[in-house]
C-alpha positions in Angstrom: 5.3 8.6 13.2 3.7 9.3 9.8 -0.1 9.4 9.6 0.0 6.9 7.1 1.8 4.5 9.4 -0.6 5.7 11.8 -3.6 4.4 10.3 -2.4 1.3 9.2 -1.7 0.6 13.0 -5.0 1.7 13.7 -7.0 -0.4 11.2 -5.1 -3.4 11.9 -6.1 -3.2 15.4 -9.4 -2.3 14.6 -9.3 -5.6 12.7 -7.8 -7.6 15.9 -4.6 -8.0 13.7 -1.9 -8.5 15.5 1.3 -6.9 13.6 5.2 -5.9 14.1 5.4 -3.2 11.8 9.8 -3.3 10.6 11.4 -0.3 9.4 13.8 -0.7 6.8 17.3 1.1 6.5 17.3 0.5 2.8 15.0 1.5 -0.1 12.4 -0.9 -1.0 10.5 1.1 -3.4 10.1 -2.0 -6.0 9.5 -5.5 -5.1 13.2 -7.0 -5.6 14.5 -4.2 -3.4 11.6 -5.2 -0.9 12.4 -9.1 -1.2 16.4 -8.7 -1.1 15.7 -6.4 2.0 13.6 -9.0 4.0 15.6 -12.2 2.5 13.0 -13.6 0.8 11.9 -14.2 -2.7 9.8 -12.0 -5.0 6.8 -13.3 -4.6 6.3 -12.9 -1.1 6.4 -9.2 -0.9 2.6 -7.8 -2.1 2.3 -5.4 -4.6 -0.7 -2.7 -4.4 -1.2 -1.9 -7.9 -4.2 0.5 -7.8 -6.4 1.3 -10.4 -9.8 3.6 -11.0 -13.0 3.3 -11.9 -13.3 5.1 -15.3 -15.8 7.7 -14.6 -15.7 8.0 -10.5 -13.2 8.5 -8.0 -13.1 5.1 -6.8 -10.0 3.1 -6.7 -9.5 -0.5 -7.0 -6.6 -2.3 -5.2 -5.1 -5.6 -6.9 -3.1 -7.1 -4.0 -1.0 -9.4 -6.2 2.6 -11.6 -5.4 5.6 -9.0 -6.1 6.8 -11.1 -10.0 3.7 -10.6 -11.2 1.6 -7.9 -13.4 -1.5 -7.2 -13.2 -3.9 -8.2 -16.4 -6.1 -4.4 -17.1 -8.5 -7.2 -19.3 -9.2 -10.0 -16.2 -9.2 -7.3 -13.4 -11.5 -5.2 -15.1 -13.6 -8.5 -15.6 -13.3 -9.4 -12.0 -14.4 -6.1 -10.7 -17.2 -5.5 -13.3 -16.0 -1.8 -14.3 -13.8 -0.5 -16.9 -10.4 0.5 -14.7 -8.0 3.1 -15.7 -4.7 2.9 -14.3 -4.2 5.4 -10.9 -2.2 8.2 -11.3 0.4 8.7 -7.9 -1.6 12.1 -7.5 -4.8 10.0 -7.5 -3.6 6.9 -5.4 -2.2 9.2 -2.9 -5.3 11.7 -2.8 -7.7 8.7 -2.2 -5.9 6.3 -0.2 -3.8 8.7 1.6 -0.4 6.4 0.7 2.5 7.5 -1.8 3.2 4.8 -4.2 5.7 2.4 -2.8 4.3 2.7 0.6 0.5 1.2 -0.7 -1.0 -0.9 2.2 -3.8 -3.2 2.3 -4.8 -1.7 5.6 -6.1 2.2 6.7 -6.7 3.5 3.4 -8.8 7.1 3.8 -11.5 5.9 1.6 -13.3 2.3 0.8 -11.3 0.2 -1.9 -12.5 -3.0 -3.3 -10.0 -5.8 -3.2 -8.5 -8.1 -5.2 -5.9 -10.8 -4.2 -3.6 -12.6 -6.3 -4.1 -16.5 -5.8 -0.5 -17.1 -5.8 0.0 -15.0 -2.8 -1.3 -18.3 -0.8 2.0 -20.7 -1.9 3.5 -19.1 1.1 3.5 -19.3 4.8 3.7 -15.5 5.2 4.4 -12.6 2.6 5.0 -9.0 3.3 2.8 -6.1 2.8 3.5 -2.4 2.7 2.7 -0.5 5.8 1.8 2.8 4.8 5.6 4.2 3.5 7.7 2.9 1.5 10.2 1.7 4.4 8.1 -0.2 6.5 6.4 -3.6 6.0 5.0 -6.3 7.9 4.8 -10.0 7.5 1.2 -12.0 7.3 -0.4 -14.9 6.4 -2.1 -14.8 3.0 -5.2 -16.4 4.5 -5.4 -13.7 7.2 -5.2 -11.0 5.3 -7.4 -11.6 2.8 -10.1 -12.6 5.8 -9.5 -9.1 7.7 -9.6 -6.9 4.7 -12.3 -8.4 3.1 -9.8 -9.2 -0.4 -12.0 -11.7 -2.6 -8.7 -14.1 -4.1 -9.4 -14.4 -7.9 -7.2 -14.4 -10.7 -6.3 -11.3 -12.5 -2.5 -12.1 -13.6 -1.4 -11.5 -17.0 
């Protein structure tokens, strides 16, 4: 088992999260391959579009519905800082995830987040679990409680 996989397990029982973590057989490095995987639409797989704090190390995490991009203008105005967008030698080096494989949960170091408000249409929707073949399902509400994710609009 990955480290990465690892600590996601870890935080979300740290967090009294109760999750079945599915590995997939097939690439779901985007959001459609992710969706068409799980039989689901779009917009109930979450993105982790990451981005830094011009002038620190600190990352930001916009947790936002698969169809959707992320406005640079709104989230930096929702965070309060100017945001660059995260490099994958960055993201990886300060959250400890490749790209595709971004979780809300065990990141190596603190991130601020940020949840799309469209992410709460649904029942459940599907996060990333620390690679890019493994996900599990949640309830919008629930995850942004356990992970502290303030829902505000960013979306371009």
């Amino acid at each position: 088992m990955s480290k990465s996989l690892k600590r996601v397990k870890a935080e979300a029982k740290a967090l009294g999260l109760s999750i079945n973590i599915i590995r997939e057989d097939v690439v779901t490095t985007t959001a459609q391959l992710a969706a068409n995987a799980r039989g689901c639409g779009v917009n109930q797989i979450v993105k982790s579009i990451l981005f830094r704090e011009e002038g620190s190390e600190r990352h930001v995490l916009f947790l936002t519905a698969g169809g959707n991009k992320v406005s640079q203008a709104k989230a930096e105005a929702v965070c309060r800082h100017a945001l660059a967008r995260a490099d994958a030698a960055s993201i990886r080096a300060y959250t400890g995830f490749a790209i595709g494989g971004v979780s809300p949960l065990g990141h190596l170091n603190p991130v601020a987040k940020f949840m799309d408000p469209s992410l709460m249409d649904f029942p459940t929707i599907w996060a990333a679990a620390g690679t890019p073949n493994h996900v599990f399902e949640i309830k919008p509400a629930l995850l942004a409680e356990k992970t502290g994710a303030v829902i505000v609009d960013f979306i371009e």
